[in-house]
C-alpha positions as CSV (number, residue, x, y, z in Angstrom):
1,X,74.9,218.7,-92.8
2,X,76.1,216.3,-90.0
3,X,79.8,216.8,-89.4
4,X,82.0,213.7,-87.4
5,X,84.3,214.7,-84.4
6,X,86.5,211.5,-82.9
7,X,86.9,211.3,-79.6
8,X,86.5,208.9,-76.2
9,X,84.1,210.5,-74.9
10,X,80.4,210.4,-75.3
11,X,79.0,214.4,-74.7
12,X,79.9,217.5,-75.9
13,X,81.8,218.3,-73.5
14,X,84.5,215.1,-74.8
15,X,87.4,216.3,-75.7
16,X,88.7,215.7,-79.3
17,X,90.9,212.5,-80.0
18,X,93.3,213.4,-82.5
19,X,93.9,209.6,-83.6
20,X,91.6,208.9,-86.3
21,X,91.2,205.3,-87.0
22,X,92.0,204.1,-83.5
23,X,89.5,207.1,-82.2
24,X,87.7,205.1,-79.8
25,X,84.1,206.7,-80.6
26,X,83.3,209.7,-83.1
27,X,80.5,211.5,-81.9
28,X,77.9,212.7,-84.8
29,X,76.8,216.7,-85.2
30,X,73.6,217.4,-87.1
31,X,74.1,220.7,-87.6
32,X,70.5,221.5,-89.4
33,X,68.7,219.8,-86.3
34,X,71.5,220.5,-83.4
35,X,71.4,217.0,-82.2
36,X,74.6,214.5,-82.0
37,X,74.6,211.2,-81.9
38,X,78.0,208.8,-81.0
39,X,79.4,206.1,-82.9
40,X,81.5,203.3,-81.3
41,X,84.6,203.0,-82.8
42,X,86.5,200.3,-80.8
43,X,86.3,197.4,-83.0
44,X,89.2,198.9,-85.2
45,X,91.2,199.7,-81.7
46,X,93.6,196.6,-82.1
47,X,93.5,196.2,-85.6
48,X,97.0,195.6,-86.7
49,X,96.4,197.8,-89.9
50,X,93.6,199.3,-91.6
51,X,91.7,201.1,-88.7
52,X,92.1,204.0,-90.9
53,X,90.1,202.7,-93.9
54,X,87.3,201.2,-91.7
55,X,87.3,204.1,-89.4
56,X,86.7,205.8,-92.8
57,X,83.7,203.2,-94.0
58,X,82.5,204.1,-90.6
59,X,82.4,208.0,-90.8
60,X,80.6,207.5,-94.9
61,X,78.0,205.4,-93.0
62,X,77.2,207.8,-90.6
63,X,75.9,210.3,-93.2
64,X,78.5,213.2,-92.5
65,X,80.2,214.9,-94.9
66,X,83.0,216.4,-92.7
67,X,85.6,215.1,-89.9
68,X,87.1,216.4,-87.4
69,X,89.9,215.0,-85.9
70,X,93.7,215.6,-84.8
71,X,95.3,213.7,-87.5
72,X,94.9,211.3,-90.7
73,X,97.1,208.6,-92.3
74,X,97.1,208.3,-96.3
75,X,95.0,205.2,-96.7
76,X,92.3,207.1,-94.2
77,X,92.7,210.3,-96.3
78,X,92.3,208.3,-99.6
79,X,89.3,206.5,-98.0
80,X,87.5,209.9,-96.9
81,X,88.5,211.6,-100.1
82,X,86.6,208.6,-102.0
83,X,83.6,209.1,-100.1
84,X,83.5,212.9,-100.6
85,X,83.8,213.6,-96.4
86,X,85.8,217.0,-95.8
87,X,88.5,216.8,-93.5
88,X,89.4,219.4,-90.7
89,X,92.7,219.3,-88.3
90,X,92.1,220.5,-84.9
91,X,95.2,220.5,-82.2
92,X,92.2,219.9,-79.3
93,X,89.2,221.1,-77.3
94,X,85.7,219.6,-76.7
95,X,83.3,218.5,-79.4
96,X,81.3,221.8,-78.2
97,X,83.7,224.0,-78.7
98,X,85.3,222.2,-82.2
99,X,81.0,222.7,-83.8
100,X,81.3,226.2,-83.0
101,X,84.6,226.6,-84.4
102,X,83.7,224.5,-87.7
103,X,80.2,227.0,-87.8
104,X,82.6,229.6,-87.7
105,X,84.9,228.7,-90.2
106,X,87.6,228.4,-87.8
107,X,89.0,225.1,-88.9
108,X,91.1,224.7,-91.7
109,X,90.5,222.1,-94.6
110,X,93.1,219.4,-95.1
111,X,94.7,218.9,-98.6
112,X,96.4,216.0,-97.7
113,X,97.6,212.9,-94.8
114,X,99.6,214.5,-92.1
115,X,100.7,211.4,-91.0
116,X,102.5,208.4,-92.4
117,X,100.9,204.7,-91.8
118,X,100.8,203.0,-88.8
119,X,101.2,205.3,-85.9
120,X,99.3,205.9,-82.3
């Protein structure tokens, strides 16, 4: 299973970025083979809306079926939910650190948006 963390950064020792859709990379965790691999994400930086949504193309693309991140709108929820990706809140800490915690079963699974539309 490959599991998405977004973040700026570009090893495992990045720390999390708890935007979703205006993450500026996500970084990509096989967990079978232990190898990552990073995704740019900045093309939805600016985007007046929808970053959510194509942030959440992005992550279905990528082949992982779980994201972690800080927080997620409802479109971005919808989006993930459509595409069968799990969804994990984390408050912070590096991508190292968040792969243990998710092996672990550290992280809890979101039922729902935390965050209304259109916030940074």
């Amino acid at each position: 299973m490959k599991i998405a963390i977004s973040t700026s950064g570009t090893t495992l020792e990045a720390d999390l970025d708890k935007r979703f859709g205006r993450a500026e990379k996500f970084v990509i965790y096989d967990l079978e083979k232990d190898t990552f691999e990073v995704i740019d994400n900045t093309q939805n930086l600016n985007l007046p809306q929808g970053a959510g949504i194509q942030a959440g193309k992005t992550i279905a693309g990528s082949g992982a079926g779980a994201i972690i991140t800080g927080h997620v709108g409802p479109k971005a929820y919808t989006t993930l939910n459509s595409a069968d990706i799990d969804i994990y809140f984390a408050e912070g800490g590096t991508i190292k650190s968040l792969v243990e915690d998710f092996k672990n079963n550290k992280l809890t699974k979101a039922e729902g948006p935390d965050k209304e539309g259109h916030w940074s």
